[in-house]
C-alpha positions in Angstrom: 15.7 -153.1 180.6 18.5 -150.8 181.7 21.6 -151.7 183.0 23.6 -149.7 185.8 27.7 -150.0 186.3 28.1 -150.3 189.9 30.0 -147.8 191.6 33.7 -149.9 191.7 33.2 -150.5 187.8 33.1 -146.8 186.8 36.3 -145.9 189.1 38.4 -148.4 187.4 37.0 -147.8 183.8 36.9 -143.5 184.6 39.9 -143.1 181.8 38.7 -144.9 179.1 34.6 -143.6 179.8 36.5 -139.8 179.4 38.2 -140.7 176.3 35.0 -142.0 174.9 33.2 -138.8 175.7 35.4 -136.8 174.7 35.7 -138.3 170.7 31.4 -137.6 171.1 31.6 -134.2 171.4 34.7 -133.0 168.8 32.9 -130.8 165.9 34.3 -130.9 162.6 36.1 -127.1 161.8 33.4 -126.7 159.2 30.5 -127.0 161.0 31.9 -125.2 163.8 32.9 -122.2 161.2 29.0 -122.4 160.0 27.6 -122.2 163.6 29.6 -119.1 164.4 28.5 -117.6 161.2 24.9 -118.0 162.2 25.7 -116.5 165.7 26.7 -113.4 164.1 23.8 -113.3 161.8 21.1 -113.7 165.0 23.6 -110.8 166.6 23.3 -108.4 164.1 19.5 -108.9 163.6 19.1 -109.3 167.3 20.8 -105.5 167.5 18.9 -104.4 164.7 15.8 -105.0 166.4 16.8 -103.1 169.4 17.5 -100.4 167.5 14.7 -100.2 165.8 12.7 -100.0 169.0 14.8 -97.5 170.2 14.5 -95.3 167.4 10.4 -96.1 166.7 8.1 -93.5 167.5 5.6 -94.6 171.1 2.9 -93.1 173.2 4.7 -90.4 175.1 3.5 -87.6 177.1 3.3 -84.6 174.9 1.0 -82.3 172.7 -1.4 -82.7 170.0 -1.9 -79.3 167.7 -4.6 -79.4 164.9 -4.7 -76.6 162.7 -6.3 -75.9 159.0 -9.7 -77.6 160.5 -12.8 -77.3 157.7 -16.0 -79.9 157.0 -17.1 -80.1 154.1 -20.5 -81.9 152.5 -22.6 -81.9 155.8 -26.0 -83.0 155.3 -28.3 -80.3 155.1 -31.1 -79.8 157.5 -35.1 -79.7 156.8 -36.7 -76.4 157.3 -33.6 -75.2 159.1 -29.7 -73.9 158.4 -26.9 -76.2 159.8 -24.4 -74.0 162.2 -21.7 -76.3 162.6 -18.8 -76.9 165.2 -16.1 -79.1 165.8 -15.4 -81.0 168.4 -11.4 -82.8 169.3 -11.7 -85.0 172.4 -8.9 -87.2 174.1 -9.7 -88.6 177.4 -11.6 -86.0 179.4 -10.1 -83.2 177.4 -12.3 -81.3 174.4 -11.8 -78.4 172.0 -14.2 -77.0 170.3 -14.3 -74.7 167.3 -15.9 -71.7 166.8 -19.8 -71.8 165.4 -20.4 -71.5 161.7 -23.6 -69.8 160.7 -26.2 -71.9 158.3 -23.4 -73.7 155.9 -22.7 -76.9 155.3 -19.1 -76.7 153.8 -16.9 -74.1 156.6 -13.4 -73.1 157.1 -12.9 -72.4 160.6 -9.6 -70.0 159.7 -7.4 -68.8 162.2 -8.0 -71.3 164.3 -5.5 -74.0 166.4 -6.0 -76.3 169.0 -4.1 -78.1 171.8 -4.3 -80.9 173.6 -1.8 -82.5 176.1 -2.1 -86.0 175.8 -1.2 -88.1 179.0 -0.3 -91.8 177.7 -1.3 -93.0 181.3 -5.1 -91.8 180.8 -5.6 -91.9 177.3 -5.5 -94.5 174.8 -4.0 -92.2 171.2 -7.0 -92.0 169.3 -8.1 -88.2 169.2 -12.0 -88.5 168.9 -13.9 -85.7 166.2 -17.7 -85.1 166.6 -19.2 -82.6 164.6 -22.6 -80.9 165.8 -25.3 -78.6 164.4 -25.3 -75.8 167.0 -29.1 -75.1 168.3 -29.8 -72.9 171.5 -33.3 -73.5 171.8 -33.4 -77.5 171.6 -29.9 -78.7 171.9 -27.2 -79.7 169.9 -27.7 -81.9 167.9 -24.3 -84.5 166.1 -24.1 -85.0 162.6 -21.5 -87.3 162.6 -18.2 -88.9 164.4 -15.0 -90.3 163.4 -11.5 -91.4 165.2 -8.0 -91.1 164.2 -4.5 -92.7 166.2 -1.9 -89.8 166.6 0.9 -91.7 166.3 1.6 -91.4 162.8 1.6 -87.5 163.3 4.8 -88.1 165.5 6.6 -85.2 165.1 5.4 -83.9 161.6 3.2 -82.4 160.6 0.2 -84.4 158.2 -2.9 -83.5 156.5 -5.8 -85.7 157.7 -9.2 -86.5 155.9 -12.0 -88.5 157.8 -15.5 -89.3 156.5 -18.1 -88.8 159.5 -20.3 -91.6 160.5 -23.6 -91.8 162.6 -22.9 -92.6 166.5 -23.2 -96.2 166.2 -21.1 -96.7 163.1 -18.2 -94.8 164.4 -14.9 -95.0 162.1 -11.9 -96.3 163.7 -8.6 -95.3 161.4 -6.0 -97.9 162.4 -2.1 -97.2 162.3 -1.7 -98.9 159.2 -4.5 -97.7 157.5 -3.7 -93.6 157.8 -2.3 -91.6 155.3 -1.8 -88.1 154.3 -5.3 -88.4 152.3 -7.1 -90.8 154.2 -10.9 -91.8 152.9 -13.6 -93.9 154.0 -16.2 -95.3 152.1 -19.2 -93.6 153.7 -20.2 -90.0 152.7 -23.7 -89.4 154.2 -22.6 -87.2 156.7 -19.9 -85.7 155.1 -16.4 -84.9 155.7 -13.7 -83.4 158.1 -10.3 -82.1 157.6 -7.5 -80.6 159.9 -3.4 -81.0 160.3 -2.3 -82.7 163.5 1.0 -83.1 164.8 1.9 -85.0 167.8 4.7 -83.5 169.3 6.5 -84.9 172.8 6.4 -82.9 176.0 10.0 -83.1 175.6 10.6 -81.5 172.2 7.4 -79.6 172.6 9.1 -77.4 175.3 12.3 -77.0 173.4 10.7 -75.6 170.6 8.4 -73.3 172.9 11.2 -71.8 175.5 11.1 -68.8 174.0 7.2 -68.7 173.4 6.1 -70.3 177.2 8.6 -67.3 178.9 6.7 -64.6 176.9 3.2 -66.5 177.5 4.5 -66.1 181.2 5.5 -62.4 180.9 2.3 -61.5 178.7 0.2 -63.9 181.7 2.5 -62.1 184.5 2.0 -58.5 182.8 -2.6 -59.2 182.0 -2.6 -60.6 185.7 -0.9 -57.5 187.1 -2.8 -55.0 184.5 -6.3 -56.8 185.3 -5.3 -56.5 189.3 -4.6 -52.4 189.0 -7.9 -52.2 186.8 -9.6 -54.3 189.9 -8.6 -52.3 191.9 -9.6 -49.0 190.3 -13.5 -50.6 190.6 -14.5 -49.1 194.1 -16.7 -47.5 196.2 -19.0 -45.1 194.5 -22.0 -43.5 192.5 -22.8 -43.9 188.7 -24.9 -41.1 187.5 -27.3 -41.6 184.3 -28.6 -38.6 182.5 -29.8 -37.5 179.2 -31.5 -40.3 178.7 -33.2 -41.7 175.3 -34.5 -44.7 173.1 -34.4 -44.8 169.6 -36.1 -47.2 166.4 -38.2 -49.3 169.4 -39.7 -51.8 167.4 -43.7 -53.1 167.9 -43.7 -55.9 170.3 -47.5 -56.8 169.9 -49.8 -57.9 167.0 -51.7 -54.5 167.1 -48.8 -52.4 165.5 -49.6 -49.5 168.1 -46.6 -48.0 169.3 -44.7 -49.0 172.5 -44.8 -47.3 176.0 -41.3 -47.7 176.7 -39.3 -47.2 180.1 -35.8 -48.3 180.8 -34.6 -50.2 183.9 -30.9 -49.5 184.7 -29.3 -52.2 187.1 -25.9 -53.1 189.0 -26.1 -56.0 191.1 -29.4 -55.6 193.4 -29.5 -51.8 192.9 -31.3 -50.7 189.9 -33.3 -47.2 188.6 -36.2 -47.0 186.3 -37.1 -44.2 184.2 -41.1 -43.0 183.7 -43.2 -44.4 180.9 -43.4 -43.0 177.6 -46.4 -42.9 176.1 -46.9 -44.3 172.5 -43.8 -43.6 171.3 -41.0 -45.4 169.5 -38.0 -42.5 170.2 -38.6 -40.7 173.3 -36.0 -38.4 175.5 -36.5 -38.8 178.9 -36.0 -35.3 179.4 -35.0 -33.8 183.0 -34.5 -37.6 184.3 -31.4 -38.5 186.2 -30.5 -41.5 188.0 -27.7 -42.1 190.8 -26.9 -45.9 191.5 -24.8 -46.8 193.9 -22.0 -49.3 193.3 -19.8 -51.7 196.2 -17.7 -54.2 194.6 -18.4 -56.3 198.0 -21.9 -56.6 197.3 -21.8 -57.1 193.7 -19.4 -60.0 193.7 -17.0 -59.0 190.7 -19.8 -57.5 188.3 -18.4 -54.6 186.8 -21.2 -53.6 184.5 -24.1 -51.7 184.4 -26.9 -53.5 182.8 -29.9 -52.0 181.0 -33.5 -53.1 179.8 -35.8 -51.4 177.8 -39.5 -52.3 178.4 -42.9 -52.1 176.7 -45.2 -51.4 179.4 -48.5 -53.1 179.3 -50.9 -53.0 182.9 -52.8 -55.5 181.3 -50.8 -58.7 180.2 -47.6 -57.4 181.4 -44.7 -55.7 180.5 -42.8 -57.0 177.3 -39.0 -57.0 177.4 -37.6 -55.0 174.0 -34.1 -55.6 174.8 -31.2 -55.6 177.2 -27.2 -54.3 176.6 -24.7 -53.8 179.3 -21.3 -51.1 179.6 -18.5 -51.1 181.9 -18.2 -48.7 184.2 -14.7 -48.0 184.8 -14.1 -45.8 181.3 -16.5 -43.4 183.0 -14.2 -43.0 185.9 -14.5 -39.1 187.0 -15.6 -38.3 183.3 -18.6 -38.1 181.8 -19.3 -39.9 178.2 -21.8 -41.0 176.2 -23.2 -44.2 175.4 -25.0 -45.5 173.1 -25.7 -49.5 172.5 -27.9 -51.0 170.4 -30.3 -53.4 172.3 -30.1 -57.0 172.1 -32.7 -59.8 172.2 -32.7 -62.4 175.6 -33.2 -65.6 174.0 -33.5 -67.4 177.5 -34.5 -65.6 180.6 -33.1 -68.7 182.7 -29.8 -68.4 181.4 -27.8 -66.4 182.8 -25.2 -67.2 180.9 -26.7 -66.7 177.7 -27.6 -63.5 178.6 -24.0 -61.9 179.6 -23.3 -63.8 175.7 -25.7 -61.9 174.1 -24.3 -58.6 175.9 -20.5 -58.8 174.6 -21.3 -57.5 171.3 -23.3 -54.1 171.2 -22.2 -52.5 168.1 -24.4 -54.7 165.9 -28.0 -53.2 165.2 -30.5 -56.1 165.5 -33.3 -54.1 164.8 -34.3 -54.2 168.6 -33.6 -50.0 168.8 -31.0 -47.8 171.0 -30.6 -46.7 174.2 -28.2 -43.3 174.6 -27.3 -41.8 177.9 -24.6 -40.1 179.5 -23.2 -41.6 182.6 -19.7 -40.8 185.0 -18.6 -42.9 187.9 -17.2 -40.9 190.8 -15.8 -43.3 193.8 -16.7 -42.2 196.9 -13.0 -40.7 197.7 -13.2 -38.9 194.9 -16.5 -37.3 196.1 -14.8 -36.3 199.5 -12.5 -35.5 198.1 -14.4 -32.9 196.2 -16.4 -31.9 199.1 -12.8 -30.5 201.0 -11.9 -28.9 197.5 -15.3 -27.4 197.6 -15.0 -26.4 201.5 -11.6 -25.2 200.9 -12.6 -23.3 198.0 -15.8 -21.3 200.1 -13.5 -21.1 203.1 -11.3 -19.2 200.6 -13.9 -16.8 199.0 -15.3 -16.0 202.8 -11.8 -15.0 204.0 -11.7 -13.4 200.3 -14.7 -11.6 201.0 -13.8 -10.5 204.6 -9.7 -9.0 202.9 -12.1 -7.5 200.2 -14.6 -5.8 203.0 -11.5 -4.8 204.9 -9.8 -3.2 201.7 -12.9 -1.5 201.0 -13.2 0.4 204.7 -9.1 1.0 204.7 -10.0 2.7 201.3 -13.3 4.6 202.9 -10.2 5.8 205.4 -7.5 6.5 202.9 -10.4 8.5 200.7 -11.4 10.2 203.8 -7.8 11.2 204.7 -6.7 12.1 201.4 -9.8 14.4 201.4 -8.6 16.1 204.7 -5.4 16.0 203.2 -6.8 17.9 199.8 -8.3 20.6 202.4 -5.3 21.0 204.0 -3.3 21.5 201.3 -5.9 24.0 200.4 -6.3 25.8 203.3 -3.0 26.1 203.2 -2.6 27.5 199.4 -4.9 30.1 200.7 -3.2 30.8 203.6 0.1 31.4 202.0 -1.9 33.3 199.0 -2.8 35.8 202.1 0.4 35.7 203.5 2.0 36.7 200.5 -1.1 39.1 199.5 -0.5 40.7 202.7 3.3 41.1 202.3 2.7 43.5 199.7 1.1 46.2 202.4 3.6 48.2 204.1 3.0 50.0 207.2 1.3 53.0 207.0 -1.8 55.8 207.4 -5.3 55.8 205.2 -6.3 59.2 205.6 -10.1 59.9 204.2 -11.5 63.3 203.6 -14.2 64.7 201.2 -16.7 62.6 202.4 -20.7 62.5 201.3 -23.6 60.4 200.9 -26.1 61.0 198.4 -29.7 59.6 197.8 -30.1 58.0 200.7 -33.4 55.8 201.2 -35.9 57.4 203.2 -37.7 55.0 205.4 -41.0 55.2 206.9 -42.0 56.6 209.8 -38.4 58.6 210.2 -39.3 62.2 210.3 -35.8 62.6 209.6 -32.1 61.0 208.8 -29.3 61.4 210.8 -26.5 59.4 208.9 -23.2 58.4 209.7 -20.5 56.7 208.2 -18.0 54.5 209.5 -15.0 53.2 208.6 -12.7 49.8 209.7 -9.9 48.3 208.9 -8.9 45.0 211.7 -9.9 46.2 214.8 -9.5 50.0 213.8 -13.0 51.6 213.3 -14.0 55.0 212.8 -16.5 57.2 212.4 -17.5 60.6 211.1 
């Protein structure tokens, strides 16, 4: 049962009802001293708290390096080497490692990784699969693991994960990482690396200085790789003194090779005649012009060469293949020599400009040596007006030469006169001053005779005379 005051009662008792109230709710100084005591206590650990999730490292936006990277204990393979590589994935990002060759405990030295993580589409566990490296049948994984980045906020930490098969994959919680961190599994053996998880914020403090010489170094290979663009044009490669060297048998029979060579840039592409049974051969009076267009050939800026075993009956074998770059052959001539490399799959394309970035390592596929010089096409006009100019020049040379020679026929010819003259005139004045030495005067003659005269036939008798002159004077006795 509950009884209700009417209205009128609680009017006229409204005094004594807040005097009664009132004497309920006085707290004794003590207790009161004790509840604000515990007020400051929740305070202080309430600010505490929000503190401490102030100052707690979180899932920002920033990088993840890894550095020092190494397995160790792999599982060895049957009947084949293990090449191993490493793989770092976070979301749809990945970085792999370079490939070791046939080991099963590698350091990969030199070697860092980044990885900009993106709290928004990725979760903070950086994902490690190691694989054996296999070209012919795929890769194949030896073993993943997991680790959360957050502990690496902002130092740097040593990390040590046991691999596990696919299914069994490790997951390292926050709480359970350490500097040395183990799991209980070793079948597939181990992988180690430093990671540091720094934020975007503090990430491009510390690399100002770094990201504005990336830039400059990006700005100044952009600019460099433009002007060397640009300097592929237009033009003719020539090939000459040609030659193959250490071919090795490509057939069961272990009779030497018939080798020719197929030079090629883009569609374009020169073959040389076939040697016959021979192993080194120089292709000797053999050259080769190829025409290059950097429109047609869509950025390829090598020439490409194969060496061939030619067989009419099961077809020819491929020796090897190498590729140069044109453009150090730029209005020079040089030599080259590569060493051939094998094509492990025709269909890849890829594969194959792989196997042709290193040619100074000798396989034991052989050599090919030629000499080769690219001239653009400018160039070669270029040369052709030089060479125009220059016969121009030796015609009008020839035609000043000509002219010099018949002004010299005339300057001979009037120095001759000139010689007779001067002669002619010697004499002249030799008579003159001969002469001045006669006065004028009389010859008189007397006492004249002849003796022994010659008595010709058919005379019955001489009469002779004899007469004397002097100019026009004559006379006679």
């Amino acid at each position: 049962m509950l009884y209700t005051p009417d209205e009128q009662w609680v009017q006229k008792n409204q005094d004594v009802i807040l005097k009664q109230r009132t004497k309920e709710v006085t707290i004794d100084p003590k207790e009161l001293e004790d509840l604000q005591k515990k007020e400051k206590e929740i305070t202080k650990q309430l600010t505490q708290k929000l503190k401490q999730q102030t100052t707690d490292p979180k899932y920002v936006r920033g990088v993840v390096k890894f550095s020092n990277i190494s397995v160790r204990n792999l599982p060895k393979q049957e009947n084949a080497g293990l090449d191993p590589f490493v793989l770092f994935r976070m979301g749809n990002e990945e970085k792999e490692t370079s490939i070791a060759k046939n080991v099963t405990n590698y350091d990969y030295k030199n070697e860092q990784y980044e990885v900009t993580f993106d709290p928004e589409k990725m979760n903070g566990r950086t994902e490690i699969e190691v694989y054996n490296y296999d070209s012919v049948n795929g890769n194949s994984l030896i073993g993943v693991t997991s680790v959360d980045i957050l502990p690496s906020y902002n130092k740097k930490m040593q990390v040590e994960l046991f691999l596990k098969q696919k299914l069994e994959q490790a997951d390292v919680s926050y709480s359970q990482l350490s500097l040395s961190l183990l799991q209980s599994t070793q079948k597939q053996g181990k992988v180690i690396f430093r990671m540091i998880y720094i934020p975007e914020e503090d990430w491009i403090k510390q690399n100002q200085d770094e990201l504005a010489k990336r830039k400059k170094d990006l700005e100044e290979l952009e600019k460099h790789q433009e002007e060397q663009d640009a300097k592929y044009v237009k033009g003719n490669v020539k090939l000459s003194n040609i030659s193959v060297n250490n071919l090795p048998n490509t057939n069961a029979t272990n009779k030497n090779v018939d080798p020719f060579v197929v030079f090629q840039i883009g569609e374009e592409w020169k073959e040389t005649t076939i040697a016959k049974n021979s192993q080194n051969y120089f292709y000797q009076h053999e050259e080769y012009d190829i025409r290059y267009d950097p429109a047609r050939v869509k950025g390829t800026k090598d020439l490409f060469v194969q060496v061939f075993d030619y067989d009419e009956i099961t077809g020819n074998d491929l020796i090897g293949i190498a590729s140069v770059d044109i453009l150090p052959s730029l209005n020079k001539q040089i030599l080259i020599e590569l060493f051939l490399q094998p094509l492990k799959d025709k269909k890849d394309t890829q594969q194959f400009r792989t196997n042709l970035t290193s040619q100074l390592k000798d396989e034991g596929f052989g050599k090919v040596t030629f000499w080769m010089q690219y001239t653009p096409d400018v160039q070669i006009s270029e040369e052709e007006q030089i060479n125009q100019i220059k016969k121009k020049q030796e015609r009008e040379m020839n035609l000043q030469i000509e002219e010099m020679k018949k002004q010299n026929e005339k300057v001979n010819t009037l120095r001759n006169r000139l010689q007779r003259l001067d002669l002619e005139d010697q004499e002249n004045q030799k008579k003159e001053a001969e002469q001045a030495q006669y006065n004028k005067g009389i010859i008189k003659i007397s006492n004249i005779s002849v003796n022994n005269l010659k008595e010709y036939v058919g005379l019955a008798k001489l009469l002779p005379f004899v007469n004397f002159k002097m100019g026009s004077v004559s006379l006679q006795t």
